[in-house]
C-alpha positions as CSV (number, residue, x, y, z in Angstrom):
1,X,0.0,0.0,0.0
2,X,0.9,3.8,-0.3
3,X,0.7,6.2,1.9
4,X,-1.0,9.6,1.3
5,X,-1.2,12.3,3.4
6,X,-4.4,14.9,4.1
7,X,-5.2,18.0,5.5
8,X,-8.7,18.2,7.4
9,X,-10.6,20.6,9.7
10,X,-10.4,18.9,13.3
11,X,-14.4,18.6,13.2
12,X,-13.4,16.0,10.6
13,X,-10.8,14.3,12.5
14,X,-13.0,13.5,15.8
15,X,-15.5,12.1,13.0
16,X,-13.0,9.9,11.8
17,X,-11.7,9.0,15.2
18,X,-15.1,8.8,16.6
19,X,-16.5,6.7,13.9
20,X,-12.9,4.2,13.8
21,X,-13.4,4.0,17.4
22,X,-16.9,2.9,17.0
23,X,-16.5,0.6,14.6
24,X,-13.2,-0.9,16.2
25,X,-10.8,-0.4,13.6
26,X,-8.4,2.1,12.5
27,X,-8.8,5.8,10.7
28,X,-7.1,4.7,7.5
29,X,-9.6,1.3,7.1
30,X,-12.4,3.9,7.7
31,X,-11.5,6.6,5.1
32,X,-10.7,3.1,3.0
33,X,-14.5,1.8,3.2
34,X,-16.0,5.4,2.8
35,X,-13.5,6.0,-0.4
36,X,-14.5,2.7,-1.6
37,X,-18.3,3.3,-0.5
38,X,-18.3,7.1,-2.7
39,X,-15.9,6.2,-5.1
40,X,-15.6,2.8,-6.1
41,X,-19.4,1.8,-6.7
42,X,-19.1,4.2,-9.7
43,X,-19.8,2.1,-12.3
44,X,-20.0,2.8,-16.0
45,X,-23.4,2.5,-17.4
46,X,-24.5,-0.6,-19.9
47,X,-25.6,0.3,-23.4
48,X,-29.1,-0.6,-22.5
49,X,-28.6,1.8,-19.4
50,X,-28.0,4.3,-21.7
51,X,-30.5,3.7,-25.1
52,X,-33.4,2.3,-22.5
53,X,-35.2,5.0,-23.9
54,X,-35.4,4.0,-27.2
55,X,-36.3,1.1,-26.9
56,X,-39.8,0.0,-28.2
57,X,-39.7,3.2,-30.5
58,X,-38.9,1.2,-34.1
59,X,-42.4,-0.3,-35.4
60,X,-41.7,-3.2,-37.6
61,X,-41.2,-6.8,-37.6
62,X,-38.9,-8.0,-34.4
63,X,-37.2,-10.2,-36.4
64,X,-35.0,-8.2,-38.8
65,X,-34.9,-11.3,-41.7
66,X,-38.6,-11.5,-42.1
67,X,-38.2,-7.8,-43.9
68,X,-38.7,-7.4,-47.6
69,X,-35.5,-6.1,-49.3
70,X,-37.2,-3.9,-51.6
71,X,-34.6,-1.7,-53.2
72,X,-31.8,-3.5,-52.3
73,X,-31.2,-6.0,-55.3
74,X,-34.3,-7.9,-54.8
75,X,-37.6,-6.2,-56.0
């Protein structure tokens, strides 16, 4: 692991020690879980997460071979 050092307001370090004394374990696993909790859940949305909206808005068959291909070498 690496270390990295902050600066915070000491309302936010009795949080910290507060809340690792609470919980029983130490500041850095603390700020590890809440950086994992904010941070690492961020997930990059599916295709379907992002064209939901569309979907439903073609009419036409379902099945894509069942069209006529009018105009395309077959009339």
């Amino acid at each position: 692991m690496e270390t990295v050092t902050l600066k915070m307001e000491r309302k936010h370090i009795s949080l910290l020690k507060e809340q690792a004394k609470a919980l029983g374990r130490s500041q850095a696993a603390v700020v590890r879980d809440l950086i994992d909790q904010h941070l690492g859940s961020k997930k990059r949305p599916s295709l379907y997460d992002l064209t939901k909206d569309l979907c439903g808005s073609v009419r036409g068959s379902k099945d894509l071979s069942t069209r006529p291909l009018t105009g395309y070498g077959r009339d």
